[in-house]
C-alpha positions as CSV (number, residue, x, y, z in Angstrom):
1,X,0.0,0.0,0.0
2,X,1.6,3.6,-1.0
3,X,0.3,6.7,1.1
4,X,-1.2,9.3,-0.5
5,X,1.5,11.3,0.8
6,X,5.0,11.7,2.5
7,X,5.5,11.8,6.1
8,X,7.3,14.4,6.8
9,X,4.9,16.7,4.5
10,X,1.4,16.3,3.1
11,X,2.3,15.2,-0.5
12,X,-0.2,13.2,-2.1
13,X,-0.2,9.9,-3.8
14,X,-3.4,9.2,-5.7
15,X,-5.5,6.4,-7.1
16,X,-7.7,5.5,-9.9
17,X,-11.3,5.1,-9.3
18,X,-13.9,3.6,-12.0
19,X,-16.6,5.9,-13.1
20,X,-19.8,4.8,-14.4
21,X,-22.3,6.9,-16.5
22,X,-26.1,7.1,-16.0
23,X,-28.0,9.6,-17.6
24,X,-28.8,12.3,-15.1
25,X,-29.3,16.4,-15.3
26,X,-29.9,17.3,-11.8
27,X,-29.1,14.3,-10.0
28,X,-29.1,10.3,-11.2
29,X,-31.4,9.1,-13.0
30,X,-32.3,5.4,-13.5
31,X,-31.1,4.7,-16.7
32,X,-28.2,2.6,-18.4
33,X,-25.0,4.4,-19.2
34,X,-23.8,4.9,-21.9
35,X,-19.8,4.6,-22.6
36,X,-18.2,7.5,-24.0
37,X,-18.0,8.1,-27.7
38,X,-14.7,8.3,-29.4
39,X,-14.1,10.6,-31.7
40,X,-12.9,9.8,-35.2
41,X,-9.1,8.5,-35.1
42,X,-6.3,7.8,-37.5
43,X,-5.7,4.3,-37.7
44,X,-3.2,3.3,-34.2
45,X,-0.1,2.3,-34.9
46,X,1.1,-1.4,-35.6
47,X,2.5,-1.8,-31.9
48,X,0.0,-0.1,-30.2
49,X,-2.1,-2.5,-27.8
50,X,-5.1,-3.8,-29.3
51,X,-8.6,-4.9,-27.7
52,X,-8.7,-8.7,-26.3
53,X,-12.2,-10.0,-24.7
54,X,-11.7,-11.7,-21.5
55,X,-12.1,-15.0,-23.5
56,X,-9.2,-14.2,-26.1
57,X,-6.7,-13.1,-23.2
58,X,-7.0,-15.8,-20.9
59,X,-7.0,-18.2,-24.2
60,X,-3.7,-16.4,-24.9
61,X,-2.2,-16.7,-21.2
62,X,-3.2,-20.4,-21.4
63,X,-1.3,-21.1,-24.3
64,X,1.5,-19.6,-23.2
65,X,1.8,-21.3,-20.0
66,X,1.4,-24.2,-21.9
67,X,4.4,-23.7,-23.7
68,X,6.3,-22.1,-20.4
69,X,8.7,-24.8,-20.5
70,X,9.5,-24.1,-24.4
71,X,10.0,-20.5,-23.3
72,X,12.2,-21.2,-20.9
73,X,14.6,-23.2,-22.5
74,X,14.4,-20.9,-25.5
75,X,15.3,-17.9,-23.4
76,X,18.3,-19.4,-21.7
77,X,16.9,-20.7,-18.5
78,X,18.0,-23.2,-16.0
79,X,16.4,-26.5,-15.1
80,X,15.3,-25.8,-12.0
81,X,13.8,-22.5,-13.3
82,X,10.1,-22.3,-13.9
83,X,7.7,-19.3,-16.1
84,X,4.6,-18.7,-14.6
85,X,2.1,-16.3,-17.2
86,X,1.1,-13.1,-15.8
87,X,-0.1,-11.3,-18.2
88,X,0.0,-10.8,-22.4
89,X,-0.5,-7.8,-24.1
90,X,-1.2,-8.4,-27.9
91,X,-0.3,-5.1,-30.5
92,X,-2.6,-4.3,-33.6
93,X,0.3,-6.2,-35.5
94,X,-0.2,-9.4,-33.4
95,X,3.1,-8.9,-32.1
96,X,2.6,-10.7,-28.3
97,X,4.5,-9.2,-25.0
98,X,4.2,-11.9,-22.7
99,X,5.1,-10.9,-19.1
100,X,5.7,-14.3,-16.4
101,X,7.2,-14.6,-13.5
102,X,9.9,-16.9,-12.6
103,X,10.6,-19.7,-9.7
104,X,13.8,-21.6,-8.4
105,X,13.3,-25.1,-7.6
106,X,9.5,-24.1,-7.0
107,X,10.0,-21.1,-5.2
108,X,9.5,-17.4,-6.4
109,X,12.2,-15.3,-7.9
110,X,11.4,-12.0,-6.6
111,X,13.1,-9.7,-8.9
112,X,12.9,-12.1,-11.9
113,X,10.1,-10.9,-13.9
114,X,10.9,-10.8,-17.4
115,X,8.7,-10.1,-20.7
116,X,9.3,-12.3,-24.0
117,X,7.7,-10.3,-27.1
118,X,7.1,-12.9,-29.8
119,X,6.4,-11.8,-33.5
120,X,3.1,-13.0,-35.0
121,X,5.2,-15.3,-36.5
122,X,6.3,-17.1,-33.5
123,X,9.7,-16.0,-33.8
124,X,11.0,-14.5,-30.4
125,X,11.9,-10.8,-30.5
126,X,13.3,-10.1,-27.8
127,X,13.3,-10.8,-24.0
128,X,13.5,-7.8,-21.6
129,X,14.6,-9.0,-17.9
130,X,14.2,-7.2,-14.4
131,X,17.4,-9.0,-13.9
132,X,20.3,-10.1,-16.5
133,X,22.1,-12.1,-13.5
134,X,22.0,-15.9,-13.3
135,X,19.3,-17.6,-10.8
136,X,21.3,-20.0,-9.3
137,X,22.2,-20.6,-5.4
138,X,24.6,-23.1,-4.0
139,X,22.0,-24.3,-1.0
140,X,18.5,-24.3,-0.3
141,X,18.6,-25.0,3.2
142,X,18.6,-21.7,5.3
143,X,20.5,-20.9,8.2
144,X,18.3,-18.8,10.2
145,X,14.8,-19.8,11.0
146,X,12.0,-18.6,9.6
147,X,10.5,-17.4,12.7
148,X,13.5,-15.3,13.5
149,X,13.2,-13.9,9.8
150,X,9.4,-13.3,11.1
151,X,10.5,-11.4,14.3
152,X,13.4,-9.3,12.3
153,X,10.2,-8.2,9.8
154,X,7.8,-6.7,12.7
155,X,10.8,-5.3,14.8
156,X,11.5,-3.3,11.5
157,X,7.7,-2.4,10.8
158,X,7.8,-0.6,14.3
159,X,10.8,1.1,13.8
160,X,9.2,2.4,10.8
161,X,6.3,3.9,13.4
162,X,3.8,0.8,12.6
163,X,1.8,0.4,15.3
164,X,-0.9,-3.2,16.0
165,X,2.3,-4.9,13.5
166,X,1.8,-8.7,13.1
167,X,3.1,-10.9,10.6
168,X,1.5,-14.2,8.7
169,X,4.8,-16.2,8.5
170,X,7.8,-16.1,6.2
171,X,7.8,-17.6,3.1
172,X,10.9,-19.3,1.3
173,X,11.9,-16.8,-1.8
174,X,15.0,-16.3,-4.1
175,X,15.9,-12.7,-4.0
176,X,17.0,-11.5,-7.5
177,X,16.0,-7.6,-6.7
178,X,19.8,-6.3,-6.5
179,X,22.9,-8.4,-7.0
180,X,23.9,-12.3,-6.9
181,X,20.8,-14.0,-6.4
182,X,20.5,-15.4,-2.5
183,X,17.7,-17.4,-0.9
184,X,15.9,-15.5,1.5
185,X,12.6,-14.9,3.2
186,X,9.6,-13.0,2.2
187,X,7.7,-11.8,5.7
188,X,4.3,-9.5,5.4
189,X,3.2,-7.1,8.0
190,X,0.2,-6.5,9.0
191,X,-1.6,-3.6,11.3
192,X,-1.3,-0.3,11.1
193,X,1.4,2.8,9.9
194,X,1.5,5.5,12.4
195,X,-1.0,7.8,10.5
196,X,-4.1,5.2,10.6
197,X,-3.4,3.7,6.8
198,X,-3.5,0.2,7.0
199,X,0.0,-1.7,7.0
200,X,1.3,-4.1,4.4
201,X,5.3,-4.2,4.5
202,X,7.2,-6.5,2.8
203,X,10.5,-7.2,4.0
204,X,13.1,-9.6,2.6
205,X,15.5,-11.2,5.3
206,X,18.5,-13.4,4.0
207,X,18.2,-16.7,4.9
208,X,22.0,-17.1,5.8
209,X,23.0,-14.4,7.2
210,X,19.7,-12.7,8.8
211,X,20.4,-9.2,6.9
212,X,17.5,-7.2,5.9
213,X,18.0,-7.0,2.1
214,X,14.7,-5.1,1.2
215,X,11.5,-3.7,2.3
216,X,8.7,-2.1,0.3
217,X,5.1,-1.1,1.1
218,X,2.0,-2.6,0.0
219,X,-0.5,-0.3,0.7
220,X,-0.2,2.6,-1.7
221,X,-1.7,5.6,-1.2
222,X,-3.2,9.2,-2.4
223,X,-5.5,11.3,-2.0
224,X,-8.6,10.9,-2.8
225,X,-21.7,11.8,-9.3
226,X,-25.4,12.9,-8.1
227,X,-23.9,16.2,-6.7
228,X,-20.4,16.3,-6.1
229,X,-18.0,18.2,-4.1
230,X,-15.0,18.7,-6.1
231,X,-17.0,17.8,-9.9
232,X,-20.2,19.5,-9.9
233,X,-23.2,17.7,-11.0
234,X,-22.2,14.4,-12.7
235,X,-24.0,11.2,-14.1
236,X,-23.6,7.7,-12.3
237,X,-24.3,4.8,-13.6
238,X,-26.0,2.9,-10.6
239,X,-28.4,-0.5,-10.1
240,X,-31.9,-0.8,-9.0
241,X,-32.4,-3.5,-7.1
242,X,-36.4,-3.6,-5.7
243,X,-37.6,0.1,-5.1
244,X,-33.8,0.9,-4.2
245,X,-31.0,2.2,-6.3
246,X,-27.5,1.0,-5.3
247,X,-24.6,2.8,-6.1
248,X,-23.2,-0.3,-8.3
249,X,-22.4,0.0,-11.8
250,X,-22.3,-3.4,-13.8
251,X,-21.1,-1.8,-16.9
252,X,-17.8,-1.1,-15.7
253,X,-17.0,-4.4,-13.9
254,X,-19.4,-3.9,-11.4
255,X,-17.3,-1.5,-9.7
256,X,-19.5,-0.7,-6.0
257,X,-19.2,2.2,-3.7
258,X,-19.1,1.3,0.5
259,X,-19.5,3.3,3.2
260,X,-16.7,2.7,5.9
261,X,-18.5,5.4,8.3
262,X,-15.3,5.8,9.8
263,X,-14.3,2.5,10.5
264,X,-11.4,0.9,9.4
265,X,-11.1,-2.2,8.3
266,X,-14.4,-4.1,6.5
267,X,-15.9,-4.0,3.3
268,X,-18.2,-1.6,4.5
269,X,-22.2,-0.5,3.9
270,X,-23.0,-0.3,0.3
271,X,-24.4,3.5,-0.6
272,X,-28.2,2.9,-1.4
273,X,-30.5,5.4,-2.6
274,X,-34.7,6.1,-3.0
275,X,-34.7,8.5,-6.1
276,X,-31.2,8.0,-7.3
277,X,-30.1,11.7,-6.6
278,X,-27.2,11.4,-4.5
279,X,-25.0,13.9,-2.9
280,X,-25.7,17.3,-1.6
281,X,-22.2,18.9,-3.3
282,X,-21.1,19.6,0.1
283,X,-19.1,17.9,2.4
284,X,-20.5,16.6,5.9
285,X,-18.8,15.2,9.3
286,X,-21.2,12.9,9.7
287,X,-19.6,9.8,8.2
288,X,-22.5,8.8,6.2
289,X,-23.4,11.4,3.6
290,X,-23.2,10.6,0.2
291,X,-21.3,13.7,-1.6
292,X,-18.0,12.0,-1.1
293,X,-19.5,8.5,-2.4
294,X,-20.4,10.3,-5.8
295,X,-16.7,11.8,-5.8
296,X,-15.3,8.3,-5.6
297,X,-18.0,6.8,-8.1
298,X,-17.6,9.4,-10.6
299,X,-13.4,9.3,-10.2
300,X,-13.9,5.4,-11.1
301,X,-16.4,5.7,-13.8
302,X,-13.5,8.5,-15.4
303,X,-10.7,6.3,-14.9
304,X,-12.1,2.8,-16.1
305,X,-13.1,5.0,-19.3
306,X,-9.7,6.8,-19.7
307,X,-8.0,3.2,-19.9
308,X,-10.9,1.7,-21.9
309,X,-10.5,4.9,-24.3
310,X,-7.1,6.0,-24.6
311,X,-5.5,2.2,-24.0
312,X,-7.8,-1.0,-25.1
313,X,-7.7,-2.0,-21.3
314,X,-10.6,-3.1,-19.6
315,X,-10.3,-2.6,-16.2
316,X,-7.1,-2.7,-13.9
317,X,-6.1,-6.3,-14.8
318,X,-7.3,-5.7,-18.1
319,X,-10.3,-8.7,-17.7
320,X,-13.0,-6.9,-17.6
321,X,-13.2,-7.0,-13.6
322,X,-14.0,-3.8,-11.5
323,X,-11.9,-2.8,-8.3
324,X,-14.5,-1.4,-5.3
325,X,-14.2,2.0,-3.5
326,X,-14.8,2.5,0.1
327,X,-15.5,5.6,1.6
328,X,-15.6,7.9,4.9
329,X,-12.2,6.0,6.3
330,X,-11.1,6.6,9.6
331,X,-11.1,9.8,11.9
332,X,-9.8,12.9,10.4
333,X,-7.4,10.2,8.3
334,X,-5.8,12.8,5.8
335,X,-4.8,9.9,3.0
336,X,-6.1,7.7,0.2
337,X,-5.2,4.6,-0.9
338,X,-5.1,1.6,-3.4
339,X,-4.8,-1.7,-2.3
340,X,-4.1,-4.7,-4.1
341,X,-4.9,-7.3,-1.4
342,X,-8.6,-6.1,-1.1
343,X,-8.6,-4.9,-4.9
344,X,-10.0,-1.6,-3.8
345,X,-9.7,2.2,-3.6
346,X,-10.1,3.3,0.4
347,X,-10.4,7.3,1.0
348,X,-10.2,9.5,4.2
349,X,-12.4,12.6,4.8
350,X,-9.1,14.8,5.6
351,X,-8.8,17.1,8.3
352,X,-12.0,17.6,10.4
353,X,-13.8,15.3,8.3
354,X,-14.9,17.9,5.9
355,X,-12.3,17.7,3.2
356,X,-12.5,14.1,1.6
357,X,-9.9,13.3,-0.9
358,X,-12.4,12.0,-3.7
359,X,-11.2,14.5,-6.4
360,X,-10.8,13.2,-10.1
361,X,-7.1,12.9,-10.1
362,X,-6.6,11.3,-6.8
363,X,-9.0,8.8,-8.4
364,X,-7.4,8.5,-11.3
365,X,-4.2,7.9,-9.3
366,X,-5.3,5.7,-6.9
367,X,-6.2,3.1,-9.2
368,X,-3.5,3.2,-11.6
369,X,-1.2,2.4,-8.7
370,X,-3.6,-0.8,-9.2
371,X,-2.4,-0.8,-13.4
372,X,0.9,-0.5,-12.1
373,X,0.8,-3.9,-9.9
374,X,-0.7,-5.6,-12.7
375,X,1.7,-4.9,-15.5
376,X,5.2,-3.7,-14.3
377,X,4.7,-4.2,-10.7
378,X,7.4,-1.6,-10.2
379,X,8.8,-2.0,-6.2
380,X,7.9,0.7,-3.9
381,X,11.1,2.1,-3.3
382,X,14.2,3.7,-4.3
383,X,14.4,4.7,-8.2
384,X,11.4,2.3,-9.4
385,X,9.2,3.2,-6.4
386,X,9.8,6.6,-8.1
387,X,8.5,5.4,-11.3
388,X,5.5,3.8,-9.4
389,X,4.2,7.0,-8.6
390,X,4.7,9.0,-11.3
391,X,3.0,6.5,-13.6
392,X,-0.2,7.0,-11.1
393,X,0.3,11.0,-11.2
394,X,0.8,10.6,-15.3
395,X,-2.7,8.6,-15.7
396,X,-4.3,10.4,-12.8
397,X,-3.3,13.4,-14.9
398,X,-4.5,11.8,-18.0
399,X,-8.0,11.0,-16.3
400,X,-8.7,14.7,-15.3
401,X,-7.9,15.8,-18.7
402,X,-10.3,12.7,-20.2
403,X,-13.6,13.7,-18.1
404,X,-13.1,17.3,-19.5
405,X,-14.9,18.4,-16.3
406,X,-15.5,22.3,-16.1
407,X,-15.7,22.1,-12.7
408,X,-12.2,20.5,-12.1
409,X,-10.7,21.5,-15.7
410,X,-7.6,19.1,-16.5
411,X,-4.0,20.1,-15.4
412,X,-0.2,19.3,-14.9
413,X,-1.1,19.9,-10.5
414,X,-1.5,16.8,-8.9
415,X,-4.6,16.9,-6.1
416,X,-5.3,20.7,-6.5
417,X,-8.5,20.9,-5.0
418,X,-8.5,18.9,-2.0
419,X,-6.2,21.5,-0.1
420,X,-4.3,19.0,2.0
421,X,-1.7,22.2,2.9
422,X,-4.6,24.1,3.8
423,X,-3.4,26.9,1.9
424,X,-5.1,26.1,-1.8
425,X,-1.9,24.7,-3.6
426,X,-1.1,21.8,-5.1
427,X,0.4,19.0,-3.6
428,X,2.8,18.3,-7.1
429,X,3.7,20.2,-9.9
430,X,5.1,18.6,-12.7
431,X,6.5,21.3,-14.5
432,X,8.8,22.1,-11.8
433,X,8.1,19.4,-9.4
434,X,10.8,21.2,-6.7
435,X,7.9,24.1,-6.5
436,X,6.4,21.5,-3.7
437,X,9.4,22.1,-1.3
438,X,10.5,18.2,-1.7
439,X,10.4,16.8,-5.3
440,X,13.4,16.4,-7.5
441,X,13.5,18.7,-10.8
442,X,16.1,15.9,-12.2
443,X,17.5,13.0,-11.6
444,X,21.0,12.3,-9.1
445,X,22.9,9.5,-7.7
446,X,20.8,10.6,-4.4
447,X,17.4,10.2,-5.9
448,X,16.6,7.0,-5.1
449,X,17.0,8.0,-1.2
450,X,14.2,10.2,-1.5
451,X,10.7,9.4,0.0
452,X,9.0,8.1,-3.2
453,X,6.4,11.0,-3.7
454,X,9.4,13.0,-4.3
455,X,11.3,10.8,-6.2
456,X,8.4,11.0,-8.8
457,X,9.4,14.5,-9.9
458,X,12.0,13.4,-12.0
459,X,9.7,11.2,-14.6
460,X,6.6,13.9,-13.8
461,X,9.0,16.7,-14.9
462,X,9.8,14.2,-17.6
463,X,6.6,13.8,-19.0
464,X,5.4,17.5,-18.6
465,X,8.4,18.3,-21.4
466,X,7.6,15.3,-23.6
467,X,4.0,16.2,-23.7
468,X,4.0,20.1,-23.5
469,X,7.7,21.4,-24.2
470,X,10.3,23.6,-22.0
471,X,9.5,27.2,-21.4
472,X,6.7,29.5,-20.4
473,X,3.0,28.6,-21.7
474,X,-0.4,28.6,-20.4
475,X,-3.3,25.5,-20.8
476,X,-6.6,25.8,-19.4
477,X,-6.1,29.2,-17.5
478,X,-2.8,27.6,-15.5
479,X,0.9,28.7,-16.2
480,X,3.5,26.5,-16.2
481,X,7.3,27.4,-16.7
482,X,9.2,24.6,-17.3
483,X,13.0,24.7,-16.8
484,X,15.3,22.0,-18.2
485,X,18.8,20.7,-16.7
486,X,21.0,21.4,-20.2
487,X,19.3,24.5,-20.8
488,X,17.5,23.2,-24.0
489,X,14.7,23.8,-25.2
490,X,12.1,20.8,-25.9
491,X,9.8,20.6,-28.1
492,X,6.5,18.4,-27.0
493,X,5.0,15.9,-29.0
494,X,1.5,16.6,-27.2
495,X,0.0,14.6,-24.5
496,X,-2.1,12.3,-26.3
497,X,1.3,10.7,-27.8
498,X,3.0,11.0,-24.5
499,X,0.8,8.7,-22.6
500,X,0.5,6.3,-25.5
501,X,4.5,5.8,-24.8
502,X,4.2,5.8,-21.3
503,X,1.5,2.9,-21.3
504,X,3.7,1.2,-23.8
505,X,6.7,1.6,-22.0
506,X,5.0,0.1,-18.0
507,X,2.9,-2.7,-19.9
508,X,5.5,-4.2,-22.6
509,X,9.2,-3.0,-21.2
510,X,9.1,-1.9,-17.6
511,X,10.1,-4.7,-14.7
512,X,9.8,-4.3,-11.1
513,X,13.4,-3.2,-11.0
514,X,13.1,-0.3,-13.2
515,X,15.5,2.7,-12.4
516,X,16.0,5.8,-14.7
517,X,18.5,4.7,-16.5
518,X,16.1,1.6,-17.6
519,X,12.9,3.4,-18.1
520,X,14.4,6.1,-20.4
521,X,15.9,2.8,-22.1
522,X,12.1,1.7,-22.1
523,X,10.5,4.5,-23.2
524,X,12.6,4.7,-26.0
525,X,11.5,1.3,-27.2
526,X,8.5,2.3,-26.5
527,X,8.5,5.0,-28.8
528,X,10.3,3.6,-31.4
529,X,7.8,0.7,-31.8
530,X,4.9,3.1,-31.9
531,X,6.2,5.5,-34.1
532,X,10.0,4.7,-35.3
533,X,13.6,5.2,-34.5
534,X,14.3,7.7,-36.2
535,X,10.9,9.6,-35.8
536,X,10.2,12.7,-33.8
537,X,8.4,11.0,-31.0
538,X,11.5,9.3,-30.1
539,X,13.8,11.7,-30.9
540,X,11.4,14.0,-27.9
541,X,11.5,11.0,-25.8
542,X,15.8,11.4,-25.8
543,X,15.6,15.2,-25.6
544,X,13.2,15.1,-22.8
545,X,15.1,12.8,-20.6
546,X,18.6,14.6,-21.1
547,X,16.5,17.4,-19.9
548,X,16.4,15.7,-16.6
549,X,19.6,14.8,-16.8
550,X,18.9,11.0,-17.5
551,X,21.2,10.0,-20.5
């Protein structure tokens, strides 16, 4: 789970919400929604992602698993190495990017994701690898015992301020995430982080020598239609069920909307309705009001349709399944957050109770941390932690310029109306992400030390200048100025393009172990399958990453 935002600041993180669409004026009417329509497009490019039905996809990952073994042996592997599917992704060309995970002698291989894109004609591409080192280890009996591992895990959750910590066990693993592959243990903690957001650290313990290797966190967070609070009056796509409407929308994988009425931990009471007008449009303490229900609603109903629009991808696993959103979390619990062990998008009320962080692209972020785990599943920390939440900025970005709101008008600010400072800015910028106080401009050897919120800046600045260019300018009433590390000037290549590389880039060439270095390395594959090598879309993608002084 990611926070919404760093400790020792309020910096957001944000999620993405599904959003379904009724047909409503002044409130929700019963009625079925319909999807938006696309406007005419020029035919997508060869290597961009085409639409699969949840039959053809899992058809696809069965036959791939199926010939696993083939794979393996084709790629290089060893014997007692094992690919287990997690995903394909099939371009307009029928070019196939197969993403598996790998295990040792039956046990996982953290840090051993790799991708295998096969030409339609069968013949193997290319293979990108979250590591290039050999998985082999000389023993696979450890030295310590799995219970210390265990007690190692929860004494470091504490000193991490977790409080309630408890653990499930340690689990056997290979850790391939940095150097010579080593057995180890994989612990989970439970309970709670110091600022009420529910707890889910991973920590990996050597199994010879006891030494922490690696920790990330699971939970990860952000910020947070009816009559909203931050979107004016917006159409929901809900259920009748009897003589009462549900706030369930079954067109858009039956994404549902709970009330947590600040408890938390649950599923929660799902938001039900007389007339199907929900919301006043202003927020309430009480812990049961709907306004902040058809924030979360509408957010998901935006952000299903954003990837369904812009991407081919049904849902965040891309099969056709909807995440839930749970609402009112907590006391006063100034956070939002996506997690993948509940499949669902959980949001605070902020300070007070009377500031909930539903808005669009804390929705939008939210549930792309959710994309993220599903594709790349970039670690939460250091350099790729980075990249984690600057993907979820990016698409929550993307989302608020998709709904083409009025009342919340799209922008390079990342949770601009849910006033976590208490003085009405932004919590990121990604012009100049260092406007914040905290985020990096560009990219150092010290980056990856940063908390990961402002890590981000780096690849946020990065994709401001792709999209929109160095330099002053103003889009929809905001000015940006956007400085650059060489003192070029970039050119941008306009959003629409931008994210069509960055999707390409995290679903077909990023691995959990993605630094910088790597993802500018990406990207430009990325780029140069979509549009060519030697095109202007990937000469941008260079220019724009030297401008953050990744080369």
């Amino acid at each position: 789970m990611s926070p919404l935002y760093a400790r020792r600041r309020t910096t957001l993180a944000i999620a993405t919400a599904v959003a379904a669409g009724a047909l409503v004026s002044t409130g929700l009417t019963t009625s079925a929604s319909a999807q938006p329509t696309a406007s005419a497009a020029a035919k997508p490019p060869a290597a961009a992602p085409t639409t699969l039905s949840a039959a053809a996809r899992t058809s696809l990952i069965e036959k791939a698993q199926a010939g696993a073994a083939g794979t393996a042996q084709r790629i290089g592997l060893g014997a007692k190495e094992k690919l287990i599917v997690k995903d394909v992704v099939k371009d307009v060309d029928g070019t196939l990017h197969t993403r598996y995970e790998r295990t040792y002698a039956g046990l996982p291989v953290l840090g051993g994701d790799l991708i295998v894109h096969t030409a339609r004609s069968g013949r193997t591409e290319g293979v990108t690898r979250a590591t290039s080192a050999t998985v082999e280890v000389a023993s696979l009996k450890p030295r310590i015992s799995a219970d210390k591992a265990e007690k190692q895990a929860v004494s470091a959750a504490r000193t991490l301020g977790s409080a309630k910590t408890a653990a499930d066990g340690a689990r056997k693993v290979i850790w391939a995430g940095s150097g010579k592959p080593v057995l180890a243990y994989e612990t989970v903690v439970g309970g709670f982080q110091d600022d009420g957001t529910p707890n889910r650290l991973h920590v990996i313990t050597d199994a010879a020598t006891g030494k922490k290797l690696y920790e990330y966190q699971g939970i990860e967070n952000a910020t947070g239609t009816g009559k909203s609070l931050y979107s004016g009056t917006v159409s929901l796509t809900t259920t009748l069920s009897g003589s009462t409407y549900q706030l369930y929308d079954t067109t858009r994988g039956g994404h549902k909307t709970y009330n947590l009425a600040h408890k938390t931990s649950g599923t929660g009471t799902l938001f039900t309705d007389a007339d199907n007008v929900w919301g006043t449009g202003a927020a309430s303490s009480s812990g049961t009001d709907q306004t902040a229900a058809v924030d979360a609603a509408y957010g998901a109903q935006e952000t299903w349709d954003f990837y369904k629009s812009t991407f081919n991808r049904s849902g965040i696993k891309n099969n056709g399944v909807g995440a839930y959103s749970r609402v009112h979390y907590g006391n006063s619990y100034v956070n939002a957050f996506w997690d993948d062990s509940c499949f669902c998008m959980t949001y605070g009320d902020g300070s007070g109770n009377v500031n909930p962080l539903t808005s669009l692209d804390v929705a939008g972020h939210e549930m792309s941390h959710g994309v993220t785990s599903n594709t790349a599943g970039l670690n939460y920390s250091g350099e790729s932690g980075g990249l984690n939440e600057a993907t979820s900025d990016i698409f929550g970005t993307g989302v608020e310029f998709f709904a083409n709101n009025s009342n919340d008008v799209g922008d390079y600010l990342i949770g601009e109306e849910i006033d976590i400072n208490g003085d009405g800015s932004p919590l990121r910028y990604m012009d100049k992400p260092s406007k914040d106080g905290g985020s990096a401009d560009y990219w150092s050897s010290s980056v990856g030390g940063k908390d990961v919120h402002y890590s981000s800046g780096v690849a946020n600045h990065f994709f401001y200048l792709l999209a929109e260019g160095s330099g002053s300018k103003t889009i929809n009433g905001v000015t940006y100025n956007s400085p650059t590390y060489n003192g070029s000037a970039v050119t941008g290549i306009g959003r629409a393009k931008a994210l069509q590389i960055w999707y390409k880039a995290l679903t077909t060439y990023m691995t959990s172990t993605t630094n910088y270095k790597a993802a500018r390395t990406a990207t430009l594959n990325a780029a140069s399958a979509l549009y060519g090598s030697t095109s202007a879309e990937y000469k941008a993608v260079a220019a724009a990453w030297s401008a953050v002084n990744v080369n």
